[in-house]
N, CA, C, O and CB atoms as a CASP TS submission, in Angstrom:
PFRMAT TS
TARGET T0000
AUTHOR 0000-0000-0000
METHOD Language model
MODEL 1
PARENT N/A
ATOM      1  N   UNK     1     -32.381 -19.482  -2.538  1.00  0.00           N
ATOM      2  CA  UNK     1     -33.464 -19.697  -1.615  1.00  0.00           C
ATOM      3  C   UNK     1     -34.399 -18.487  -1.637  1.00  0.00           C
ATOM      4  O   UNK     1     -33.979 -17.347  -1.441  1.00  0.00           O
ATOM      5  CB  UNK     1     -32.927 -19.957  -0.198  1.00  0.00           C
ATOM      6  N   UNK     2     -35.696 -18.778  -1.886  1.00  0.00           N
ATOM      7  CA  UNK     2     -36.497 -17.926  -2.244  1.00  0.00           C
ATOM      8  C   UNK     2     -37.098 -17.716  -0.609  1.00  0.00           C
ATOM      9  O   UNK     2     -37.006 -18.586   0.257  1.00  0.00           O
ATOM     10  CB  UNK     2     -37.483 -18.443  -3.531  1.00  0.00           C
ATOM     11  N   UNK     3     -37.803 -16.190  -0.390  1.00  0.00           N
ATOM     12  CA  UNK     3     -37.956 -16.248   1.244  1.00  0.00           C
ATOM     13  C   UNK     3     -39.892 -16.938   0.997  1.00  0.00           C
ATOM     14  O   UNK     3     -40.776 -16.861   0.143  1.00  0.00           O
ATOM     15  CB  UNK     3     -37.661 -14.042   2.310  1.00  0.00           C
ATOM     16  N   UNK     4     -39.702 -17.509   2.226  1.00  0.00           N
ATOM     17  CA  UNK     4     -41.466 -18.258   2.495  1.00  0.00           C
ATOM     18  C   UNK     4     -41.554 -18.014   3.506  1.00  0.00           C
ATOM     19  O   UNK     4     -42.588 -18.508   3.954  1.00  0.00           O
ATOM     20  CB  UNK     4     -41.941 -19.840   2.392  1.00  0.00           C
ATOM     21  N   UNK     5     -40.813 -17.275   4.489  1.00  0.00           N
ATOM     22  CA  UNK     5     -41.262 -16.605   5.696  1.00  0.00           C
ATOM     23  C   UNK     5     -41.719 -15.369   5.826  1.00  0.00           C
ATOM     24  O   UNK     5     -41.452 -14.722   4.813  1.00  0.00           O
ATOM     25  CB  UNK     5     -40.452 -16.605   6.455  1.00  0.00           C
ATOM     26  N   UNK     6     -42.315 -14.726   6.658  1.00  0.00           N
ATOM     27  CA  UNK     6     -42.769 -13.684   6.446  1.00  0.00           C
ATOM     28  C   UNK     6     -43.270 -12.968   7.840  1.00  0.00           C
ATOM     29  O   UNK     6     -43.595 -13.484   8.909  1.00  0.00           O
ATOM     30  CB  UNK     6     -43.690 -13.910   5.457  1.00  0.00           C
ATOM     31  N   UNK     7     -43.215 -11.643   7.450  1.00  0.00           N
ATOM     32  CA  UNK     7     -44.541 -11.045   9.026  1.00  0.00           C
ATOM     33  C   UNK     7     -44.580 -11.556  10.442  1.00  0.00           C
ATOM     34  O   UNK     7     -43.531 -11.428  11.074  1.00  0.00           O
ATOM     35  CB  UNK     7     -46.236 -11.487   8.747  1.00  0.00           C
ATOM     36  N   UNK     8     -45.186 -11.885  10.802  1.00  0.00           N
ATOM     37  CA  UNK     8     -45.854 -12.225  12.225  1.00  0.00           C
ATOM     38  C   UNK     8     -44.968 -13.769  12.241  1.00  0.00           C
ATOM     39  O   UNK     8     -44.311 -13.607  13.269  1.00  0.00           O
ATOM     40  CB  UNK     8     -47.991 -12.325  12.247  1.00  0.00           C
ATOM     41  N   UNK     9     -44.698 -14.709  11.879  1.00  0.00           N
ATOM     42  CA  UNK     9     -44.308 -15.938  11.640  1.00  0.00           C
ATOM     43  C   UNK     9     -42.382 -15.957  11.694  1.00  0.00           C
ATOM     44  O   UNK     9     -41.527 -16.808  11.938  1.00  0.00           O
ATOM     45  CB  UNK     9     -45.086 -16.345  10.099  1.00  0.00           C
ATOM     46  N   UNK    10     -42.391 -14.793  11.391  1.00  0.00           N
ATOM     47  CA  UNK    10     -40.775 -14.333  11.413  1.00  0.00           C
ATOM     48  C   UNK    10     -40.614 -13.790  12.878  1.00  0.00           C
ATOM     49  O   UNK    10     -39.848 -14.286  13.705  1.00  0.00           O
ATOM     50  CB  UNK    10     -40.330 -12.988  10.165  1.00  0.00           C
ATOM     51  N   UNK    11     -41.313 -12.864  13.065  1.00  0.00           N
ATOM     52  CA  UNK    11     -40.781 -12.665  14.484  1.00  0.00           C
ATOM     53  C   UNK    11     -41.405 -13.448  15.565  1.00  0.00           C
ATOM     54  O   UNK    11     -40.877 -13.066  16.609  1.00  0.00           O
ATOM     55  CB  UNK    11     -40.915 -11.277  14.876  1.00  0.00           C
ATOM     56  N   UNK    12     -42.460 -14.554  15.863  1.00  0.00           N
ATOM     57  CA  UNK    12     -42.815 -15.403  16.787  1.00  0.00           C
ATOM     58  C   UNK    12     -41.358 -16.277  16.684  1.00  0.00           C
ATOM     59  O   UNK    12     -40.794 -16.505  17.754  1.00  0.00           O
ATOM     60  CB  UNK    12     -44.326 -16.176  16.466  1.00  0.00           C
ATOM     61  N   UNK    13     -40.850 -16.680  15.662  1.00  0.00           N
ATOM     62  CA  UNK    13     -40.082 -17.862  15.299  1.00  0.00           C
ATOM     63  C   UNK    13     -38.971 -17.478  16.137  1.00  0.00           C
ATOM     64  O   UNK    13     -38.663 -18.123  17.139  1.00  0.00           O
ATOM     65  CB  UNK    13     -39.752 -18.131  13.704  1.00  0.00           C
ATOM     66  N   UNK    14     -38.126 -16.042  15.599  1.00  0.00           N
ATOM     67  CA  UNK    14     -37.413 -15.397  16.397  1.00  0.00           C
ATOM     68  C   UNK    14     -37.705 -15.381  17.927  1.00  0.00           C
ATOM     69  O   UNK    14     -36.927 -16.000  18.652  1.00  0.00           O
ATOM     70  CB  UNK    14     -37.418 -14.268  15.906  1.00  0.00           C
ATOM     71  N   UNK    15     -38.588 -14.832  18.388  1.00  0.00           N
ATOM     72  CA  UNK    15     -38.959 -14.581  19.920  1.00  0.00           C
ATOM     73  C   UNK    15     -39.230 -16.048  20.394  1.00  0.00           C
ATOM     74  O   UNK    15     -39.254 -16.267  21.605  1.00  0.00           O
ATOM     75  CB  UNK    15     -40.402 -13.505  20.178  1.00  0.00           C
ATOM     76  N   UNK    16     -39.376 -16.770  19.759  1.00  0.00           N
ATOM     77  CA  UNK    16     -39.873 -18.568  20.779  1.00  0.00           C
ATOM     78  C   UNK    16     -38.357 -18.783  20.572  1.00  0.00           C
ATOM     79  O   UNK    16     -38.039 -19.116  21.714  1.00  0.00           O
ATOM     80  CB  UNK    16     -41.320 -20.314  19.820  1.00  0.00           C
ATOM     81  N   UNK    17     -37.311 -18.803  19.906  1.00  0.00           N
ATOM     82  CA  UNK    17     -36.080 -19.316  19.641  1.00  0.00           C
ATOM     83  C   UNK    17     -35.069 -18.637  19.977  1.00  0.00           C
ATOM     84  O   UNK    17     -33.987 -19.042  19.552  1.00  0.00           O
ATOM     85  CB  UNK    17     -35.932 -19.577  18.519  1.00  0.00           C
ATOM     86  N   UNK    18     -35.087 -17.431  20.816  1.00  0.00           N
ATOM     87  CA  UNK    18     -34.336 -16.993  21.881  1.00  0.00           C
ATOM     88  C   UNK    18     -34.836 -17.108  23.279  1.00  0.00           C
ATOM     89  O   UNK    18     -34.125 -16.991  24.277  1.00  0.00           O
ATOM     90  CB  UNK    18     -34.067 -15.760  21.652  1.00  0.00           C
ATOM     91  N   UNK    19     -36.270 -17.375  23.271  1.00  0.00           N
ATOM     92  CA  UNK    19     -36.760 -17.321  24.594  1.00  0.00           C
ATOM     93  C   UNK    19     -36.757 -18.991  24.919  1.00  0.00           C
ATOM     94  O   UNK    19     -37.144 -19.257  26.057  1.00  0.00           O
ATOM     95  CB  UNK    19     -38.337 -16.483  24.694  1.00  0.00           C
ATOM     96  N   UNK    20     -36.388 -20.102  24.109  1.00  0.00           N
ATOM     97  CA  UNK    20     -35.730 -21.510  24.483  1.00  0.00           C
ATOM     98  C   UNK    20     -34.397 -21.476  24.646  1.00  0.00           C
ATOM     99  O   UNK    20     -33.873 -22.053  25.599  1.00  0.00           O
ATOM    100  CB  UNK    20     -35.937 -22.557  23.499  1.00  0.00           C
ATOM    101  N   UNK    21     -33.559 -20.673  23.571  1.00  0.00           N
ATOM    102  CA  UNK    21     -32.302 -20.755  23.728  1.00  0.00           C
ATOM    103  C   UNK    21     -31.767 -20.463  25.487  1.00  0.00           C
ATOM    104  O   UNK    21     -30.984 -21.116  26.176  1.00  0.00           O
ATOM    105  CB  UNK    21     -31.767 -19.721  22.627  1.00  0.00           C
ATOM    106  N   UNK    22     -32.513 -19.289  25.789  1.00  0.00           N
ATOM    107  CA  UNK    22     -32.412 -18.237  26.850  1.00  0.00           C
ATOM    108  C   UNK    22     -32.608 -19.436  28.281  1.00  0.00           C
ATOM    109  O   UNK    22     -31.873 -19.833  29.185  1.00  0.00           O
ATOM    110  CB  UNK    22     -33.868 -16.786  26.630  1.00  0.00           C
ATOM    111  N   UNK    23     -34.082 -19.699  27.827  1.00  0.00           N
ATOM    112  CA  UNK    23     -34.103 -21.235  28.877  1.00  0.00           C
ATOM    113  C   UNK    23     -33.315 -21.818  29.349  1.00  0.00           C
ATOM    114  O   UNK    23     -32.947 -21.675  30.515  1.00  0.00           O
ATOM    115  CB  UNK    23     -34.477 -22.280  28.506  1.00  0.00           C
ATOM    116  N   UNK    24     -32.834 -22.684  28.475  1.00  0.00           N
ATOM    117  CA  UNK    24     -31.696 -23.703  28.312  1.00  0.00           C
ATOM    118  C   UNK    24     -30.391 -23.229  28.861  1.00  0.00           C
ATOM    119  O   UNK    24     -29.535 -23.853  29.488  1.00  0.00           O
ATOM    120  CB  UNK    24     -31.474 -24.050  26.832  1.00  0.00           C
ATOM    121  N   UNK    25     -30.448 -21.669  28.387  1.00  0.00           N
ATOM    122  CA  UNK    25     -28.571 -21.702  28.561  1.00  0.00           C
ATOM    123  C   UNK    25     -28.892 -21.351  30.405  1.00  0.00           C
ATOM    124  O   UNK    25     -28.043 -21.668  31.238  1.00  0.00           O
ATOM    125  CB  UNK    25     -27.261 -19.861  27.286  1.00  0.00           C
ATOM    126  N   UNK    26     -30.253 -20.657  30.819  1.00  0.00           N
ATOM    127  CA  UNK    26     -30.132 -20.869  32.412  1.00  0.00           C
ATOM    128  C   UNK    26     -30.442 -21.892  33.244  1.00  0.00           C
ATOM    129  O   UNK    26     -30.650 -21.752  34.449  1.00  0.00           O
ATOM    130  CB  UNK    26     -30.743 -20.089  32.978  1.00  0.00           C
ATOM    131  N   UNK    27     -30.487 -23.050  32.570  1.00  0.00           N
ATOM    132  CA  UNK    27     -31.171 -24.491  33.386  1.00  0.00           C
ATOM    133  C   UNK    27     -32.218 -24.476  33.834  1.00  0.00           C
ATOM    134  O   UNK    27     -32.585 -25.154  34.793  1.00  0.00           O
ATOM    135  CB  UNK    27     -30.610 -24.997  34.494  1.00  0.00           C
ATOM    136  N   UNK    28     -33.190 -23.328  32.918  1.00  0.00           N
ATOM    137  CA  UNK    28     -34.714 -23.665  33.467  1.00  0.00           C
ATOM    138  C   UNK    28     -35.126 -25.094  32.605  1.00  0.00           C
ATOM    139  O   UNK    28     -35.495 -25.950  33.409  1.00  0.00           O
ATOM    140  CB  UNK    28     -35.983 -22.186  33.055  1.00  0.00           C
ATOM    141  N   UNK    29     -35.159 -25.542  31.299  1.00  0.00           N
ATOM    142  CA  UNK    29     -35.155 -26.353  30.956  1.00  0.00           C
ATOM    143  C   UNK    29     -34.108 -27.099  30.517  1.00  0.00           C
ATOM    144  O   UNK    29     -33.013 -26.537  30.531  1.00  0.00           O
ATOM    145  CB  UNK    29     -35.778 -26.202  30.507  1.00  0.00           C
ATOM    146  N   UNK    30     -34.173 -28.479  30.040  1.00  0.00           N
ATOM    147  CA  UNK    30     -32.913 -29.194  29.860  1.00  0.00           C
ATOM    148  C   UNK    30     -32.402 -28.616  28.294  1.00  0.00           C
ATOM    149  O   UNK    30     -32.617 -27.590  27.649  1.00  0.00           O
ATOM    150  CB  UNK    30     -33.187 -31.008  29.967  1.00  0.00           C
ATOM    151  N   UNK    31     -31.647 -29.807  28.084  1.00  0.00           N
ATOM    152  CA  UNK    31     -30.777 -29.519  27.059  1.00  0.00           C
ATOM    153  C   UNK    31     -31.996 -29.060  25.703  1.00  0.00           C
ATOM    154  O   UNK    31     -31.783 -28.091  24.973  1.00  0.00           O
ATOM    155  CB  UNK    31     -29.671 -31.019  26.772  1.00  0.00           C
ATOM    156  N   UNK    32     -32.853 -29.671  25.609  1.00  0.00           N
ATOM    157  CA  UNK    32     -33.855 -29.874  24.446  1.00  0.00           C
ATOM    158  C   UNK    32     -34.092 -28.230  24.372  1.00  0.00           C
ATOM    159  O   UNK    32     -34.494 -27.868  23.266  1.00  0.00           O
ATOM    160  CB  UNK    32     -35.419 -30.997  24.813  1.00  0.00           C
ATOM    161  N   UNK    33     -33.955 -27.401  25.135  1.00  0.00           N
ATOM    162  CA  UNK    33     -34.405 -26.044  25.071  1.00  0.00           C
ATOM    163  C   UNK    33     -33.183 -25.464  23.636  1.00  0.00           C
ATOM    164  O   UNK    33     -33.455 -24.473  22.959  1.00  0.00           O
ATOM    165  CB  UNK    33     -34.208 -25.164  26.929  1.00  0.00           C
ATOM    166  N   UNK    34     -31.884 -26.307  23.406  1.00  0.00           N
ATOM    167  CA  UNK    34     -31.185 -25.279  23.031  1.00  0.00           C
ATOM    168  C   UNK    34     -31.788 -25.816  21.031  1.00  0.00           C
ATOM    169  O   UNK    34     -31.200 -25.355  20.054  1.00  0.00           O
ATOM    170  CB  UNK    34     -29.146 -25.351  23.757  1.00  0.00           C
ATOM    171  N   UNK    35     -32.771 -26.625  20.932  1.00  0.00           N
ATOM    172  CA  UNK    35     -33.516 -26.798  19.745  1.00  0.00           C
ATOM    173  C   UNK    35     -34.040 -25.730  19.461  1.00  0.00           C
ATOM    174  O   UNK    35     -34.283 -25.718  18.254  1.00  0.00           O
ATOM    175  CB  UNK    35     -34.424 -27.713  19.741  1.00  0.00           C
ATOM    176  N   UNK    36     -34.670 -23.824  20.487  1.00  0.00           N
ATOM    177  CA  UNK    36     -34.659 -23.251  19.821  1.00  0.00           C
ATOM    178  C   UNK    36     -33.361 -22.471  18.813  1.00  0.00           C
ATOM    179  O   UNK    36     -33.373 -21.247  18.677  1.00  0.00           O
ATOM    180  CB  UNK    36     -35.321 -22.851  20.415  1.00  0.00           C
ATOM    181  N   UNK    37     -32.884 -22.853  18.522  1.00  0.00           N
ATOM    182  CA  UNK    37     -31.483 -22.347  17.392  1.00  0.00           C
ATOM    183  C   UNK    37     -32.365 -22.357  16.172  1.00  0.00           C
ATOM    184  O   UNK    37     -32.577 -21.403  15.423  1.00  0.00           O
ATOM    185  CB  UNK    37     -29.844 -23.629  17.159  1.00  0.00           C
ATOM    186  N   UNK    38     -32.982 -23.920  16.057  1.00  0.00           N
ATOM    187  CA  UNK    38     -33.960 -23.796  14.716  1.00  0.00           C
ATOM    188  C   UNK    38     -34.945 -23.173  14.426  1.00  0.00           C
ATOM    189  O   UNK    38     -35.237 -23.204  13.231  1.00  0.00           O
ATOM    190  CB  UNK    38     -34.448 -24.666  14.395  1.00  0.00           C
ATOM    191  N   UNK    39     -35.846 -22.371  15.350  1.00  0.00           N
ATOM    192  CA  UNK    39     -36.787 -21.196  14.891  1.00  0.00           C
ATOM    193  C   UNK    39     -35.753 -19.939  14.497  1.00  0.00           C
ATOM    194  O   UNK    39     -35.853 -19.112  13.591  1.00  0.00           O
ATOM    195  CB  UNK    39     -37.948 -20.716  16.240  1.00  0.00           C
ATOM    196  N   UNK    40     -34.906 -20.078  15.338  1.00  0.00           N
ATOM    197  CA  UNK    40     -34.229 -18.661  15.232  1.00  0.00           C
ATOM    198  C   UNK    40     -33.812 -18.179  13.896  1.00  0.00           C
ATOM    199  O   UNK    40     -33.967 -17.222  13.137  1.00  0.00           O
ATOM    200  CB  UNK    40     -32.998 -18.617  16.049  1.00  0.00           C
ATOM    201  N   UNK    41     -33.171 -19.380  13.992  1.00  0.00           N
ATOM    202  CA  UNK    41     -31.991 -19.702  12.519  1.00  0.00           C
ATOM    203  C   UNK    41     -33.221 -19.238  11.146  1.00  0.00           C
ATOM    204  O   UNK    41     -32.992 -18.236  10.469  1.00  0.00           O
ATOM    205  CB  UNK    41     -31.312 -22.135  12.337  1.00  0.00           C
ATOM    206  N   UNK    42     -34.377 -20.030  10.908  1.00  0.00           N
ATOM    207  CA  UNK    42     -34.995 -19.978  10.017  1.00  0.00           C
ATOM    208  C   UNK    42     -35.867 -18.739   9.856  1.00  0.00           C
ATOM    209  O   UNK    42     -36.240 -18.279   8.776  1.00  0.00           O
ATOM    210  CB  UNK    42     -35.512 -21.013  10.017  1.00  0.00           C
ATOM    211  N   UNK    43     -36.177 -18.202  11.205  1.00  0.00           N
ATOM    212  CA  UNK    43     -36.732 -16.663  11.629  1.00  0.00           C
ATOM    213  C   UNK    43     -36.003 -15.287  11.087  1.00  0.00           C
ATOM    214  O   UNK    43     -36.453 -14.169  10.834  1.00  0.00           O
ATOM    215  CB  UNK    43     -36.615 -16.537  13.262  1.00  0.00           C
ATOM    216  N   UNK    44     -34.330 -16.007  11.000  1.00  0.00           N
ATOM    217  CA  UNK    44     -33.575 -15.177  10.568  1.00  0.00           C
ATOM    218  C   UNK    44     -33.340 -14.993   9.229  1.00  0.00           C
ATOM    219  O   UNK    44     -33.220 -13.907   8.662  1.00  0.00           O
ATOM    220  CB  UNK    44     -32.671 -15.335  11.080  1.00  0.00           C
ATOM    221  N   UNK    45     -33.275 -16.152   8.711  1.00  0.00           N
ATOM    222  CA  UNK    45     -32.953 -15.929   7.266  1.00  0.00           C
ATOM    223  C   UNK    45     -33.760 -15.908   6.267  1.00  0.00           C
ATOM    224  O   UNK    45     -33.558 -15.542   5.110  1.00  0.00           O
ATOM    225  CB  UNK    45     -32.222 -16.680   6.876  1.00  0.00           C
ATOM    226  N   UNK    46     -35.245 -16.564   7.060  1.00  0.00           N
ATOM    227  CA  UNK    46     -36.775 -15.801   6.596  1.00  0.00           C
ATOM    228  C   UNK    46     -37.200 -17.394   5.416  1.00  0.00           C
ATOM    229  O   UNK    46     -38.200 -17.497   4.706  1.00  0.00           O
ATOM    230  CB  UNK    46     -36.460 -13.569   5.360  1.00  0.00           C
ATOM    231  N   UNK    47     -36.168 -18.333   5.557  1.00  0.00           N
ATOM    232  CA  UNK    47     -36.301 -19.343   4.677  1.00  0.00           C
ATOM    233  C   UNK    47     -36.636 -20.739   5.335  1.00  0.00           C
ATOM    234  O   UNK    47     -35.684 -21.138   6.006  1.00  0.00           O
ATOM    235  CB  UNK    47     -35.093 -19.385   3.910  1.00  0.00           C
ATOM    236  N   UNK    48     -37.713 -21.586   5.333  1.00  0.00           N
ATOM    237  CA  UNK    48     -37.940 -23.028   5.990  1.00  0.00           C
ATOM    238  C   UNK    48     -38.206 -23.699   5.173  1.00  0.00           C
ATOM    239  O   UNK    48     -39.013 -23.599   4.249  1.00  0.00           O
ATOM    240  CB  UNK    48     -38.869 -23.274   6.939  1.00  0.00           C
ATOM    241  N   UNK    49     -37.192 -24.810   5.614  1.00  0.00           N
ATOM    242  CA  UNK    49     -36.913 -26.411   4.590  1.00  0.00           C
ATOM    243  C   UNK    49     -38.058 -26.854   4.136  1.00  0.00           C
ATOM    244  O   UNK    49     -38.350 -27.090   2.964  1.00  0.00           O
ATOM    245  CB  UNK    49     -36.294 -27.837   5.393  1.00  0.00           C
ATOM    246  N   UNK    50     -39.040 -27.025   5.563  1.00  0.00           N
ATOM    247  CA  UNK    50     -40.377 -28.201   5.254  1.00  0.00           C
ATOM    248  C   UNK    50     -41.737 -26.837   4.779  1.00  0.00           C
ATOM    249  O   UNK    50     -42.795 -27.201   4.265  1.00  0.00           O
ATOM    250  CB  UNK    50     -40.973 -29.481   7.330  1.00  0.00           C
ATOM    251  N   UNK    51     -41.573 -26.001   4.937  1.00  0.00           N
ATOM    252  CA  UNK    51     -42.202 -25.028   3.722  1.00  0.00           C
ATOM    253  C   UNK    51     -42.096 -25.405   2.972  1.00  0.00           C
ATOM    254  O   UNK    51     -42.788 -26.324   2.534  1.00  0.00           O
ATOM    255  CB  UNK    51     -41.924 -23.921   3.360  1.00  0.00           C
ATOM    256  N   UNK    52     -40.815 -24.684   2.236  1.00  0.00           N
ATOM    257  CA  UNK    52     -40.312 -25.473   0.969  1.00  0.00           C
ATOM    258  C   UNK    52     -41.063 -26.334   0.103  1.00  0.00           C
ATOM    259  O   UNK    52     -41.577 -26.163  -1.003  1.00  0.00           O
ATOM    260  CB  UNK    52     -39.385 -26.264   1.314  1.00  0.00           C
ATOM    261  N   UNK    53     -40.971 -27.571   1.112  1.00  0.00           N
ATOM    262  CA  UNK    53     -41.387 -28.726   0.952  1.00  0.00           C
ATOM    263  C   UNK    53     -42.564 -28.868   0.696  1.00  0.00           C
ATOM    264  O   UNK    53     -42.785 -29.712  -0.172  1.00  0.00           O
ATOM    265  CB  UNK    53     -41.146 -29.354   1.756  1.00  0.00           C
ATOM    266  N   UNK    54     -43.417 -28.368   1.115  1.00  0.00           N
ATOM    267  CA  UNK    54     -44.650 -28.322   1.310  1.00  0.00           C
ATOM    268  C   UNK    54     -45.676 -27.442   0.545  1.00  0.00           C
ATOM    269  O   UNK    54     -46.906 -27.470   0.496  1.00  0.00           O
ATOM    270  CB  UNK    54     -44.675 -28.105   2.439  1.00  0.00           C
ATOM    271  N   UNK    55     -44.622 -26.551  -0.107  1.00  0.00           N
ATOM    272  CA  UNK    55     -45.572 -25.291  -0.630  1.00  0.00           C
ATOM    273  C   UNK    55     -45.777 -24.038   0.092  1.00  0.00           C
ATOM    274  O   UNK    55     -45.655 -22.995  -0.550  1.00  0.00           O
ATOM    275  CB  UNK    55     -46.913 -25.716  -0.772  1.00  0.00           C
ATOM    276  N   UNK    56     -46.034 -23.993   1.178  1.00  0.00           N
ATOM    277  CA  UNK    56     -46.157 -23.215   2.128  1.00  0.00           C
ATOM    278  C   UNK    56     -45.068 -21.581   1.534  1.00  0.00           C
ATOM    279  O   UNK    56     -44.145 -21.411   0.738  1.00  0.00           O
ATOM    280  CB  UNK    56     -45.643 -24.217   3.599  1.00  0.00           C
ATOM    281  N   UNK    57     -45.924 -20.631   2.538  1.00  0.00           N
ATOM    282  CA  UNK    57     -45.873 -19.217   2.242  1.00  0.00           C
ATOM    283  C   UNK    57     -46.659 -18.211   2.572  1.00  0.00           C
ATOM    284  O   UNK    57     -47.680 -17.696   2.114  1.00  0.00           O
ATOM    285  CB  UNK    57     -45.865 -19.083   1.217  1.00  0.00           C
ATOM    286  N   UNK    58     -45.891 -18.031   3.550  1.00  0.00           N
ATOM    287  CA  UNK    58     -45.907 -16.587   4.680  1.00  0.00           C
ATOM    288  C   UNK    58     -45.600 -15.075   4.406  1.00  0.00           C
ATOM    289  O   UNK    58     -46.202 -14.037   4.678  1.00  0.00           O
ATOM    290  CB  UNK    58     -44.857 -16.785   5.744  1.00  0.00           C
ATOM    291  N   UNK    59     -44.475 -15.346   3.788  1.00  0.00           N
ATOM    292  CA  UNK    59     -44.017 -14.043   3.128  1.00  0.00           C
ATOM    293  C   UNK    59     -44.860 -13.145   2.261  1.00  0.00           C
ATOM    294  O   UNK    59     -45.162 -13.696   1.202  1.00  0.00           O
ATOM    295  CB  UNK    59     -42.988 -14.344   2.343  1.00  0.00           C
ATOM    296  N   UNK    60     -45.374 -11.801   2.414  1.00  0.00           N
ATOM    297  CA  UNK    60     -46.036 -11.304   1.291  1.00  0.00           C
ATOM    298  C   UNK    60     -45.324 -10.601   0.595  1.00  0.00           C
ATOM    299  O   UNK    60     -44.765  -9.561   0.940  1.00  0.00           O
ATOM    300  CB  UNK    60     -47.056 -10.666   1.506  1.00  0.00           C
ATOM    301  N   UNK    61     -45.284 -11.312  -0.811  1.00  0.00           N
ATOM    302  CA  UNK    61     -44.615 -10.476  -1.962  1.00  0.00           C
ATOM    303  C   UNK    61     -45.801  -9.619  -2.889  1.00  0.00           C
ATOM    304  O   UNK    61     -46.855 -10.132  -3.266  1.00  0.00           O
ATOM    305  CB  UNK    61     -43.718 -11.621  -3.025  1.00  0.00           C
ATOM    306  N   UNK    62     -45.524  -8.682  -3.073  1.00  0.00           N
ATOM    307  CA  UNK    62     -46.476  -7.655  -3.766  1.00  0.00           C
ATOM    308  C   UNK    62     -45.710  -8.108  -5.600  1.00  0.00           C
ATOM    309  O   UNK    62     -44.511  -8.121  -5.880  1.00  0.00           O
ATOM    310  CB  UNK    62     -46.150  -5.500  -2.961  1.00  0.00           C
ATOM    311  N   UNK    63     -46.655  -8.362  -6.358  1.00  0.00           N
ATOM    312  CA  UNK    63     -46.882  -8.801  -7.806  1.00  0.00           C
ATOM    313  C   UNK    63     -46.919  -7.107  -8.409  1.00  0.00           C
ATOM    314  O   UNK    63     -47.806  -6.327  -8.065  1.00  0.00           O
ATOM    315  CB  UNK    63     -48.574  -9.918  -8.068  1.00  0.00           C
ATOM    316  N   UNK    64     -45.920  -6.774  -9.248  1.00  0.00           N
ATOM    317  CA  UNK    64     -45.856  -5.904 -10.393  1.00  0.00           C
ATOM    318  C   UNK    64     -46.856  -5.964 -11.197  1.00  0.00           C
ATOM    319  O   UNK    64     -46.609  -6.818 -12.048  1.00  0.00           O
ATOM    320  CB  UNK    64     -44.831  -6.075 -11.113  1.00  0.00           C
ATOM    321  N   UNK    65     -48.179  -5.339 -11.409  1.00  0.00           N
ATOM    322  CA  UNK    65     -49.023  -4.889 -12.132  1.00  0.00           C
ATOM    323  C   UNK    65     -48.849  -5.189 -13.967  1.00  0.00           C
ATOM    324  O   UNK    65     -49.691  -4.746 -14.748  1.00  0.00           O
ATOM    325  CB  UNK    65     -48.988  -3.495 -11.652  1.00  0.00           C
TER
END
C-alpha cells in the first residue's frame, strides 16, 4: 500500500475520528459517532481505499532529480 494521504488531510482525519469516537463513547451522539474509527484508522496508516480508487493524492512525495 502505497501512502495517498498526506499533511493537513492526515491530521483533520485523525482529529474528526477521535473527536466522534470521543462523542459516542460519552453519549453525546448515538452509536453512528463510533464510525469515526474510519478517519482515524485511515489518518493513521496514511492509506484510503476510495483514493485508491479514484486516483486521488494528498501525500507529497518529493521526485529524485
Amino acid at each position: 500500500m502505497t501512502k495517498n494521504v498526506g499533511g493537513i488531510d492526515r491530521t483533520l482525519r485523525i482529529v474528526i475520528g477521535l473527536a466522534l469516537i470521543a462523542a459516542a463513547a460519552t453519549g453525546t451522539v448515538g452509536l453512528w459517532g463510533y464510525i469515526g474509527l474510519v478517519p482515524l484508522a485511515t489518518g493513521l496508516m496514511g492509506w484510503c481505499p476510495p483514493y485508491a480508487m479514484f486516483g486521488f493524492n494528498t501525500c507529497s512525495v518529493k521526485k529524485a532529480d
